[in-house]
N, C-alpha and C positions, 0 to 999 in steps of 0.2 A: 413676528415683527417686534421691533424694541422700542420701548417708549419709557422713558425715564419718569422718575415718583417726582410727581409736584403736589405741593402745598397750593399752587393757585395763587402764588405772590403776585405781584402786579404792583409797582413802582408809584411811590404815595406823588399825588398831585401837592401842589406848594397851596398855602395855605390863602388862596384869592378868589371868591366866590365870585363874583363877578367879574374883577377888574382880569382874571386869566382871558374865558370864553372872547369879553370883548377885544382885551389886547390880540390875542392870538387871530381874531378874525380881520381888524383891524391892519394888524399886519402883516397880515397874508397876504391879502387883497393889495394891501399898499406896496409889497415884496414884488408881488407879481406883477404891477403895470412899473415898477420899477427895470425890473426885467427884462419886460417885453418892451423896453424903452430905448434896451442895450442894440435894438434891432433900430433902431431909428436913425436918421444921418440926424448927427450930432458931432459939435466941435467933442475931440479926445478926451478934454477936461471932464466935461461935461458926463461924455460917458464911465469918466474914472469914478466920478462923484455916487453917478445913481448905483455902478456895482457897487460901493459899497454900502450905500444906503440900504439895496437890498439886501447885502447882506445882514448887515446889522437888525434890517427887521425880521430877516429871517430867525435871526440869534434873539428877538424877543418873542415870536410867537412860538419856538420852540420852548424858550423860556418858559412863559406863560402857559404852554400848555403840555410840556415834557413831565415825566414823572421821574421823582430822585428817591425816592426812600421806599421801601417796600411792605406791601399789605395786603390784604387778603383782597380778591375780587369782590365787590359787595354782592348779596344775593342779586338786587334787582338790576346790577350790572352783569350780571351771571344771564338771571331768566330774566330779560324783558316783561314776560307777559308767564306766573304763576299757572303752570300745565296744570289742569283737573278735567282726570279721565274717569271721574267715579259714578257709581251705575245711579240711578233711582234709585229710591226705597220704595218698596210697593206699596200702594197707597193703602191696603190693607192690613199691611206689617200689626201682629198681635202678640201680644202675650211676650215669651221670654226674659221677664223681670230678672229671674235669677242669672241668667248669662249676661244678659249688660250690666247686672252689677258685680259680678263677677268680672267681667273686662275691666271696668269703671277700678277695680280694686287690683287690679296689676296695672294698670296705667299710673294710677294715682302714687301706687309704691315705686313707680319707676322714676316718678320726679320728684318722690324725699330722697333715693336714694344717691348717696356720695360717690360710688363708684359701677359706672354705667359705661363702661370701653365696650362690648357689643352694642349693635343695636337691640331695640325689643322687638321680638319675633313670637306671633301669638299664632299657634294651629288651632284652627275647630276643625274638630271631623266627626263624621256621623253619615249614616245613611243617603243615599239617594233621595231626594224628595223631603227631609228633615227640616229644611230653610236654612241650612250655613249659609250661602249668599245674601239671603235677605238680611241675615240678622249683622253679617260684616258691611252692607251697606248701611244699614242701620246706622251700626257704632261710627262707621268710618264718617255720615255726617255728623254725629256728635262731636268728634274728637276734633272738627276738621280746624279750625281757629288751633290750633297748636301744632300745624304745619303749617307756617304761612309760602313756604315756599313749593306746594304743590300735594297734591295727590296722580298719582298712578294707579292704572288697574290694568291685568290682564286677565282673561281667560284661560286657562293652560289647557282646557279641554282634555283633561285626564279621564273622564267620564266617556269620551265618546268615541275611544279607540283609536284617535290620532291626535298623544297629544302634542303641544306646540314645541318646540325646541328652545332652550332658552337664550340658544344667540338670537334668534328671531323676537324675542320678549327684551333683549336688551336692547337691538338697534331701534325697538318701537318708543321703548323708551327716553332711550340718549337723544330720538330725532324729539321727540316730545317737552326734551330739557332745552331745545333749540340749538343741539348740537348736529351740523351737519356733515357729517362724516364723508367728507369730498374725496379719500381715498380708501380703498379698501384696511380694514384696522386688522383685518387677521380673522383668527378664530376666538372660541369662546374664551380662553387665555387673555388674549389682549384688548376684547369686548368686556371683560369681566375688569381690567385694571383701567377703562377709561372709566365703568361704571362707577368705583372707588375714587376715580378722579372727580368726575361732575357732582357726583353726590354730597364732598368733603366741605363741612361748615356748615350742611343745609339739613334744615328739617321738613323733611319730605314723607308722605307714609304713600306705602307699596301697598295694593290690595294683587293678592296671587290666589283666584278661585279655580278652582276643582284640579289643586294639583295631584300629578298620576304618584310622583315621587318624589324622597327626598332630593335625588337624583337633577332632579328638575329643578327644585327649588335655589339650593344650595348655592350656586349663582349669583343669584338675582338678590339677596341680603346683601346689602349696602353696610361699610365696612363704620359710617359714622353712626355716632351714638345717639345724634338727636333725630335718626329715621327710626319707622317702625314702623312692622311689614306685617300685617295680616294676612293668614292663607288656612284656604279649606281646603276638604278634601276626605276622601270616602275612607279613609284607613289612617292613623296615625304615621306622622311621619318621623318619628324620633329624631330628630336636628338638635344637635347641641346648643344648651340653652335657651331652648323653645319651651315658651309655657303651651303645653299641649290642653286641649278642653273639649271633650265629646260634651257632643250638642245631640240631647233624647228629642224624645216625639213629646208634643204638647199634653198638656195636663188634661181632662175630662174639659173643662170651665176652660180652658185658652181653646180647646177647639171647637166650641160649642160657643164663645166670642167670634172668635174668626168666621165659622159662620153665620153668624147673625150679620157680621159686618158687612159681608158678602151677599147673604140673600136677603136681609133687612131684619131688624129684630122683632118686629111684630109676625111675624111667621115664627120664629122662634122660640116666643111667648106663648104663643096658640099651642103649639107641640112639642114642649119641651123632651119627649119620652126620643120622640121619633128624630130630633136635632140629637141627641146626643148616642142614641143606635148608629147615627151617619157616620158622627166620629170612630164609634169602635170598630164600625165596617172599612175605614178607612186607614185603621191602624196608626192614628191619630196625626197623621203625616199631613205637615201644612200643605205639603202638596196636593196630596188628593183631598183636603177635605176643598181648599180652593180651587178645585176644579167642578167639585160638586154644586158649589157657593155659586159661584161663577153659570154655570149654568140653571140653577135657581132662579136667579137675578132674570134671566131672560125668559124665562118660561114663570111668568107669574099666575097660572092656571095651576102648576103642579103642585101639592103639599108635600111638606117635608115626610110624611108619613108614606106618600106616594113614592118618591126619592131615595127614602130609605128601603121600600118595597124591591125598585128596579137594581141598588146597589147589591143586596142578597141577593137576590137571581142573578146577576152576573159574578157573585165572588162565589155562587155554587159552582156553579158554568166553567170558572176556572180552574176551581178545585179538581172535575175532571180530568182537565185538560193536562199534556206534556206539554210546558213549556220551558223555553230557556232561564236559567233565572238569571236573566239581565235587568227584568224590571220587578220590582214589589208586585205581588199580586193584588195591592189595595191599591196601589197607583195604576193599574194597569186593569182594575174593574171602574173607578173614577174615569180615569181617560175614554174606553171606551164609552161608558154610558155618554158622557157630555160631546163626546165623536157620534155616536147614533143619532143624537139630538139634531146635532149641526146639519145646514141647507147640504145640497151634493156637490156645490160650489165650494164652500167652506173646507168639508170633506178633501175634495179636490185637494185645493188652496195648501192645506197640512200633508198631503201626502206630498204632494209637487215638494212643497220647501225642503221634505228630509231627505229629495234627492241631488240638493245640491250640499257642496261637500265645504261650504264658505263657512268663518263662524258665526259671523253673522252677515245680514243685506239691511239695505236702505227700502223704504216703503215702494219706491218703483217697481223693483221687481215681481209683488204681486201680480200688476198688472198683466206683464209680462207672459209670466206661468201660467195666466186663465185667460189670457188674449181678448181682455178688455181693457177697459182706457185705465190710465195711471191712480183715478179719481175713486172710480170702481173699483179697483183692486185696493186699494186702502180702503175700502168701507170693509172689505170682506178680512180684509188684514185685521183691524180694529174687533171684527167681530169673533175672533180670533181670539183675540185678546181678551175681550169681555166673558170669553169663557176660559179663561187663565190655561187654554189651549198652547197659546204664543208671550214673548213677553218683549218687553221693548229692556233693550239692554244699553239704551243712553243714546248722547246726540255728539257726534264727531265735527270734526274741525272744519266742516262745510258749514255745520247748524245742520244737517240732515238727521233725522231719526231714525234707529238702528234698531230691527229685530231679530229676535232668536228663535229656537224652537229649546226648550228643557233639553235633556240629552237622553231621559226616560221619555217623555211622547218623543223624539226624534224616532227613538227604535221602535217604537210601538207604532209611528205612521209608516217608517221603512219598510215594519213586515205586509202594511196593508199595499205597497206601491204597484204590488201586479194587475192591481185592481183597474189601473188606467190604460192599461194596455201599455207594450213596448212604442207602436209610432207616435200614441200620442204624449208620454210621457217625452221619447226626444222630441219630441214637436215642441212642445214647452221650456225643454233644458235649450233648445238652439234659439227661442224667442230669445229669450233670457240673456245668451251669450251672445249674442247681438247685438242686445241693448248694452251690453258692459262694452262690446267691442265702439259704439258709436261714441258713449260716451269718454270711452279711453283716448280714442282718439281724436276727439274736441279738446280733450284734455291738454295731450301731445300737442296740438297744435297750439293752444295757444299759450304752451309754454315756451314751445322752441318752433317757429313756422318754419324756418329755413331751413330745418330737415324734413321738409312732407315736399315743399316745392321749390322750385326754379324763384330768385327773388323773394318769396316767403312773403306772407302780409302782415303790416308792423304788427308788431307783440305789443301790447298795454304792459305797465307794472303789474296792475289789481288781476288781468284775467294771465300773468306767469302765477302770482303770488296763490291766487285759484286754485290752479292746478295742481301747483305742492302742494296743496293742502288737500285736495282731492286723492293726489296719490299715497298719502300718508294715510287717510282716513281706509282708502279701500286697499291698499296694496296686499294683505294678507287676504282677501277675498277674491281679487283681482288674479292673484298668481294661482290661486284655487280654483278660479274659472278654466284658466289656461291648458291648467292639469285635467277638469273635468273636459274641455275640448279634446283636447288630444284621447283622453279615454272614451270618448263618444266616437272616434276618429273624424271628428266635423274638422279636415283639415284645413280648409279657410279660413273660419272662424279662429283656430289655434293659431294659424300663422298672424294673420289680424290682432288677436290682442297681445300677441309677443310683438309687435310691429312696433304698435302703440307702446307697453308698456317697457322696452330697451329704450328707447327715444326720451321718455320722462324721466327715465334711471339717465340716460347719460346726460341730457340736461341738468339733474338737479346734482350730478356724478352719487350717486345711493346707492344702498341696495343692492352691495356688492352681488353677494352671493346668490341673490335670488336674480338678479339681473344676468347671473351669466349663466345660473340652470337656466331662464325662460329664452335667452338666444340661443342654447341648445336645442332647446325644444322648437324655435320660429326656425332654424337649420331643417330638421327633421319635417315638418309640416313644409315646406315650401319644396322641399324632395318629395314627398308624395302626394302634393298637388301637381309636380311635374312641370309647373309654371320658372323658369329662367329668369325672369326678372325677377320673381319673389325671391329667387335662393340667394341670387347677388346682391340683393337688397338685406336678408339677413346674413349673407356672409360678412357684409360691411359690420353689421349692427354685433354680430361676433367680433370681429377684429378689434372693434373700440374696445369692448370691456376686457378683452387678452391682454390689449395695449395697457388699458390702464390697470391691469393688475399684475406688470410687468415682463407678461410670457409675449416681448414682442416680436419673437420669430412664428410663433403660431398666427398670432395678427397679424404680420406680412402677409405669409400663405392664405389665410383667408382675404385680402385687402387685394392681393396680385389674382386671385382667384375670380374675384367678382370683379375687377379690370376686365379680364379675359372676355367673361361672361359679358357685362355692359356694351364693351367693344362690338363683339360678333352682332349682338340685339342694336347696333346703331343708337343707344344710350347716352348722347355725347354728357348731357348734365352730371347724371349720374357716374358717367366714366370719369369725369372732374373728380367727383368728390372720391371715386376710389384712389383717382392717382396720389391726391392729395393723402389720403391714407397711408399708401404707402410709403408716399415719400418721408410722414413722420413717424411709421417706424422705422426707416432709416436712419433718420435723424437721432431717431430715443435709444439708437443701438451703437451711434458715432460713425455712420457711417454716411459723413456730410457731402462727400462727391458725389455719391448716388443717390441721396435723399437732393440735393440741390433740382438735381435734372427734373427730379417728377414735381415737385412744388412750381419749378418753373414751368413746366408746362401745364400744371393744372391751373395758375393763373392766367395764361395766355386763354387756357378753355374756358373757363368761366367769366372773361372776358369776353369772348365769341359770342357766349348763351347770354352776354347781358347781364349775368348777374353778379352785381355790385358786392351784394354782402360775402358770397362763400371767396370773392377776389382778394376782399382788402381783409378776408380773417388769413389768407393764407400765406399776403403778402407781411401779414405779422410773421407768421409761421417761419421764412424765408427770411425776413430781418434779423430775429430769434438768428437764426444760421447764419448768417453774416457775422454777426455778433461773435460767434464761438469761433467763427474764421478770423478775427481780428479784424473787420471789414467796416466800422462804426458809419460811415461816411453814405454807403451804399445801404446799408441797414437804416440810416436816417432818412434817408430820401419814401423808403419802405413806408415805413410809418407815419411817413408825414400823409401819404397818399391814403392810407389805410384812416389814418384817424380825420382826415374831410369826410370818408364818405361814410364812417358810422358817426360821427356829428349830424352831418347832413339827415343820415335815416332815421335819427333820434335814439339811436343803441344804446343806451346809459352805458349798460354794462358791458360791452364789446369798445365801447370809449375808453371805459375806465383799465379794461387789460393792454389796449393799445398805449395808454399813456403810461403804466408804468414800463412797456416794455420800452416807449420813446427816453421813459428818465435813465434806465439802464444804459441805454443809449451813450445817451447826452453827456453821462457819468464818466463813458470809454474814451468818447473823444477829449472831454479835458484832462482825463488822466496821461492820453497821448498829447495834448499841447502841453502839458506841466512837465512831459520828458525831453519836450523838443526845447524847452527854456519859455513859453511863452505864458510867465506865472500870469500875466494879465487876464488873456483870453480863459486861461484855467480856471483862474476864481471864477469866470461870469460864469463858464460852464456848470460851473459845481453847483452856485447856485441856481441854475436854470433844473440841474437834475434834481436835486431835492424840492424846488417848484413841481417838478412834473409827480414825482413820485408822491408829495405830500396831495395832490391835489386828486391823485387817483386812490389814494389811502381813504382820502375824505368820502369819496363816491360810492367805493364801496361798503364804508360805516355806515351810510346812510342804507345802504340794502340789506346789514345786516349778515353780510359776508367776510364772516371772521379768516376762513384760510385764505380768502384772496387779499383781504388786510393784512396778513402775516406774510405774504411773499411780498408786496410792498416795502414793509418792515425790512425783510431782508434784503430787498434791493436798497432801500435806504442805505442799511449797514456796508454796504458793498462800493457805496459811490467813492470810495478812495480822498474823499479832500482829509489833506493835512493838518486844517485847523479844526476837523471835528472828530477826531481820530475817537476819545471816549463817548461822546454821543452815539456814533454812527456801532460802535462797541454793544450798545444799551438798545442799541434797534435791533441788535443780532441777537441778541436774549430772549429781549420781548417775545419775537418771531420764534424762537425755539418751542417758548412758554407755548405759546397759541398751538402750536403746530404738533407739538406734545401731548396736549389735552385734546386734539383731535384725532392722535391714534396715528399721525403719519410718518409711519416710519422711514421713509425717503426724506420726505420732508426734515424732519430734524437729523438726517445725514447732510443733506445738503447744507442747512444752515451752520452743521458743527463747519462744515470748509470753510463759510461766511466768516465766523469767528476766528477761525486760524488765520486767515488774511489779514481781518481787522486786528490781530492781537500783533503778527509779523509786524504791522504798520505802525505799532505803537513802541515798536523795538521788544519787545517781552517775547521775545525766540521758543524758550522752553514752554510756554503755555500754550503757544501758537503749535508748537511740533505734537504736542498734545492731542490740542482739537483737530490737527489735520490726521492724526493718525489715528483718531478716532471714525471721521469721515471716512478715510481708507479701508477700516474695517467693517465700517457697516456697510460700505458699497459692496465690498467683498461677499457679505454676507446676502446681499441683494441682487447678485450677482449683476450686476449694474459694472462692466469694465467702463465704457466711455466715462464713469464719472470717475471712477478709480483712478483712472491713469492719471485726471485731471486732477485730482488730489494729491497725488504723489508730485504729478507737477510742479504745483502749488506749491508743496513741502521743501523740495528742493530747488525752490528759487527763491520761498523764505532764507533758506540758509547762507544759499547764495548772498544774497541783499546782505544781509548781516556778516559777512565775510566770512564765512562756513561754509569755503570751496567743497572740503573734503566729506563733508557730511553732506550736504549732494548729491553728490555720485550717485549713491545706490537710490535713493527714488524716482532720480531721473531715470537711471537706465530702467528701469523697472517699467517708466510710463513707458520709456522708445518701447519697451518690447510689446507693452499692450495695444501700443495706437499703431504699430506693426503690421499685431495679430486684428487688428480691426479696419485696417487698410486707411486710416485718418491720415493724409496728406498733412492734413492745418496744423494737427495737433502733433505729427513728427517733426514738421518745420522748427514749429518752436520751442520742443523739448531739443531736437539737437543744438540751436542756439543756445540755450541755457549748459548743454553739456559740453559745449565748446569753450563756451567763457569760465565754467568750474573746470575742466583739464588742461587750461591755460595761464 
């Protein structure tokens, strides 16, 4: 997918701190009862007066609040709210003077330095169990006041045999920059150029723990100079122009602190012989010596001479033994002693967690895995933790608290997990997936109601805004549940939180990729549960994400598939919203005679069943197709109907798509009264559509929805008035810019046609044939014909206009032949029109 290199310009505001916001509000508001004035019986004069008044005030809140010169986005117009993903530091973090002064001394040379085009990119690597993560959390709060514009962190779980992929680490973090990626952006290629995008001008630093390879890494290094990406990881990773820094095992005196800090230093005074045996038993590894510490601390009977006694009999014990060497055998004589220690509950509690395959979970799920109350199971979680068994790896976008297991005790409670028996270990993993399934779909619901039921019950802002942040925080855990469902074969369960989490993905539209593996998967589960309505349920929930990643003949088949199915089951609701389905991949494929039929009758259906919302979203849908039919009149009447009753339900934002789809509208019909001679009615129209559009522009700023502000933009750019030809120029830009930095490469096809029109309209022929033939090829490439042809259209009725019969010709005939091969009645009529007037 293609997306052009931006700088992230953005058109300078005029220089009025105040007097803009207010004029601009001022005469909006004044524009618009202006307007809506133009509707009143009123002597002619009168209404000649107020169009123009509106206009005029339209022309200063534009004024006042239009940008003319160009500049970079400021950060805090960038990020809203400064994203910081970074872990704790443990609260016993010891020793390592010479490694932070060593960081301290490439940091510091990095900001005398004159010439700094990479960013700084620092590896620690070292052993399993050494403290790379603590010591990068560590520095990473020190340093943190010289990123003011965020921290990130991921996991890459290179340690534990699956590690993360680093498209999956880019989209966590693009949604983290408060980029919402509303179209699928591609693969790691075009996830990699928005990265360069968002990051440009911003001083950001990247934490990348226990990366597996350079391989991985290589990615996710952000191309601006004022970021700096800290990563560990068990093996050096040679990355060009990586300060690389093995990180040793603590000194005699740092591990012999660490535990005192840990089991308290008065026990450490008492025996200092047997405190510092512990360490050499432990091979000075902060890990095991705090796991040692750590179990100390709770066992204040035991002496460290005691301690050191039980750590020698079990590092004899192992010395016997064949084992793998995945873990140290001083971490893995630690673990077990402070594992013996633990209740059978505890015990329990750490083998359970290593059987789920998430990177980390919320404190619930304890509860869960030992089938006591939420309360309980955090006391034993905690106690977990006090034996530096488990560790808390940060608090996510809910406020929830997030734990891990090391990824040496992972493998080390992994080998004990037979110990629980096979039913009751699934007894615990299906508690578990339960609890993620209830909570996914409270989630679901009350992000988007009106796909769970008939009518749906109003959605709040605060419990949508919830839920995206709920599914952001767990969606890597969540799709891991899914996975371990399906591999348990708990086919319910698996169809359930793929149910739940396609419904969040197509609401927030996210998550491309893993949104259309986990409708794979809710496919397959809903097959061998054998259940009919579940399969037509995810046949639908498949078709959406096909549609929206353009394969929209597989989305019919699946959308005509669960018709079928709904139908036979007597399903009338649900048969609604299939027809309606299919009807818009008809629609998305241009084929408006047969997409008409089924929108028309899925509103007459969803009329029947009473429900008001999926009626007046589809009599949008069906406006939308009028509109492409040249139909404005009957299109309006649509959305007049459509936008009562999402007012009425309080839809903000099913309001705010209605109204820009009404300004488009409103836009067509004055362009058709300004052909018929009736320049009168055309001004009030023109201003009535930039009314509409600017007021659904404003609705969505306010939600913080940049690509549905960009098609706004565009519909701006497109409304045709003659007296704002370079304005409406500067809206089609904008909208590129937005649309650009969001990866959507339809998007910025469509708006290049936007431009070719708006450039035609300004007489500038050659620039316009440009953009349009630009849009022709990226359709081309997208294989998108219904837009194609409509561009070549376009192209050859610019030419047309401008008296360039002859150059014509060939794009026109080009569209006859596609909207042909696509059976477009609407769209043959009025290319042969135009090829009638060019061969004449």
């Amino acid at each position: 997918m293609s997306e052009r290199s931006s700088d992230e310009l953005e058109p300078r505001r005029r220089r009025v701190p105040l007097a803009a916001p207010v004029a601009a509000g001022l005469a909006a508001a004044a524009a618009s009862a202006l307007a809506a004035s133009l509707e009143w019986e009123l002597p002619p004069e009168v209404k000649i007066g107020a169009a123009v008044a509106a206009a005029l005030l339209v022309g200063l809140a534009t004024w006042a609040s239009t940008r003319h010169h160009p500049r970079r986005i400021a950060p805090r117009e960038r990020f809203p709210r400064a994203p910081d993903q970074w872990p704790p530091v443990p609260e016993h973090f010891t020793g390592r003077t010479e490694a932070l002064a060593e960081l301290r001394g490439i940091f510091t040379a990095r900001r005398r330095a004159r010439d700094v085009a990479p960013p700084l990119v620092v590896s620690v690597y070292g052993r399993g169990g050494v403290g790379k993560s603590a010591l990068i959390a560590r520095f990473g709060q020190e340093i943190a006041g010289s990123f003011p514009h965020g921290r990130l962190h991921a996991d890459l779980r290179g340690g534990a045999g699956t590690p993360v992929r680093p498209e999956e680490v880019l989209i966590g973090f693009l949604r983290a920059l408060g980029v919402r990626l509303t179209t699928d952006p591609g693969g790691l290629e075009e996830l990699r150029r928005l990265w360069l995008t968002w990051t440009k001008g911003h001083k950001i630093l990247i934490g990348l723990d226990n990366a597996h390879n350079a391989d991985q890494v290589k990615p996710l290094i952000p191309a601006e100079p004022g970021c700096a990406v800290l990563v560990t990881s068990r093996q050096p990773l040679f990355l060009n122009g990586t300060h690389d820094s093995r990180l040793g095992v603590l000194s005699e005196a740092q591990g012999v602190e660490l535990l005192a800090r840990l089991a308290g230093s008065a026990r450490v005074v008492d025996d200092l012989d047997a405190a510092k045996e512990i360490v050499r038993l432990c091979d000075h590894l902060p890990l095991a010596i705090s796991i040692c510490g750590g179990r100390l601390a709770t066992r204040e009977q035991w002496t460290m001479r005691e301690m050191a006694g039980r750590l020698a009999d079990e590092r004899r014990r192992l010395d016997q033994l064949e084992l793998a060497p995945t873990t140290d055998k001083s971490v893995r004589a630690s673990v077990q002693l402070s594992y013996d220690d633990c209740t059978g509950m505890q015990r329990r509690l750490l083998r359970l967690l290593s059987s789920l395959t998430s990177p980390d979970v919320p404190g619930w799920v304890a509860g869960e895995l030992l089938d006591i109350s939420g309360l309980d199971g955090a006391d034993q979680l905690e106690a977990l933790i006090d034996a530096q068994l488990a560790e808390c790896s940060g608090t996510d976008q809910t406020g929830a608290m997030r734990y891990r297991l090391h990824d040496l005790v992972r493998v080390f409670a992994a080998e004990l997990a037979a110990e629980d028996g096979e039913e009751r270990r699934r007894a615990a993993v299906e508690r578990t997936l339960s609890g993620y399934r209830r909570r996914a779909e409270q989630a679901a619901q009350d992000r988007w109601p009106q796909d769970w039921s008939k009518g749906g019950r109003r959605a709040d802002v605060e419990g949508q805004v919830h839920a995206g942040d709920w599914l952001n925080a767990e969606r890597l855990s969540l799709v891991a549940m899914v996975h371990l469902a399906r591999q348990e074969e708990l086919w319910e369960l698996t169809w359930g939180l793929a149910r739940a989490f396609c419904s969040l993905c197509h609401s927030l539209r996210a998550y491309w990729s893993d949104w259309q593996a986990i409708a794979e998967l809710g496919c397959e589960a809903a097959l061998r549960m054998g259940d009919r309505r579940a399969q037509a349920i995810s046949l639908l929930d498949r078709a959406a994400v096909q549609g929206g990643l353009g394969a929209h003949e597989l989305g019919r088949a699946d959308a005509e598939q669960a018709l079928e199915l709904f139908t036979e089951l007597g399903e009338s609701w649900w048969a609604a919203r299939a027809r309606r389905a299919v009807g818009m991949t008809l629609f998305s494929d241009g084929h408006l005679d047969q997409a008409q039929d089924h929108l028309v009758g899925a509103i007459a259906a969803f009329r029947a069943q009473d429900d008001l919302w999926w009626m007046a979203r589809t009599q949008r849908n069906l406006a939308e197709l009028r509109l492409a039919e040249r139909r404005p009149e009957e299109a309006r009447e649509l959305l007049e109907d459509a936008l009562a009753v999402f007012k009425d339900a309080g839809n903000r934002y099913s309001e705010a798509q209605t109204l820009r789809a009404y300004g488009e509208v409103l836009a067509a019909r004055a362009r058709g009264l300004r052909r018929d001679g009736d320049q009168r009615a055309a001004h009030d129209g023109f201003v009535k559509a930039h009314l509409s559009l600017d007021r659904a522009g404003a609705m969505f700023r306010q939600r913080g929805e940049l690509w549905e502000q960009a098609r706004c933009l565009r519909a701006a750019g497109e409304v045709g008035d003659p007296s704002s030809g370079l304005r409406e120029l500067d809206f089609v830009r904008r909208a590129e810019e937005i649309l650009a930095a969001l990866g959507d490469s339809w998007g910025v096809a469509r708006t290049a046609l936007s431009a070719g029109r708006a450039l035609a309209r300004l007489g500038r022929i050659e620039e316009s044939e440009r953009e349009l033939r630009r849009a022709v090829q990226a359709f081309e490439e997208l294989d998108d014909e219904w837009w194609m042809a409509l561009s070549l259209r376009h192209l050859g009725e610019a030419h047309l206009d401008a008296g360039g019969a002859k150059a014509a010709l060939e794009p026109l005939r080009q569209a006859r032949e596609i909207y042909r091969s696509l059976g477009n009645e609407a769209g043959m009529r009025r290319t042969l029109e135009l090829l009638r007037k060019a061969e004449t």
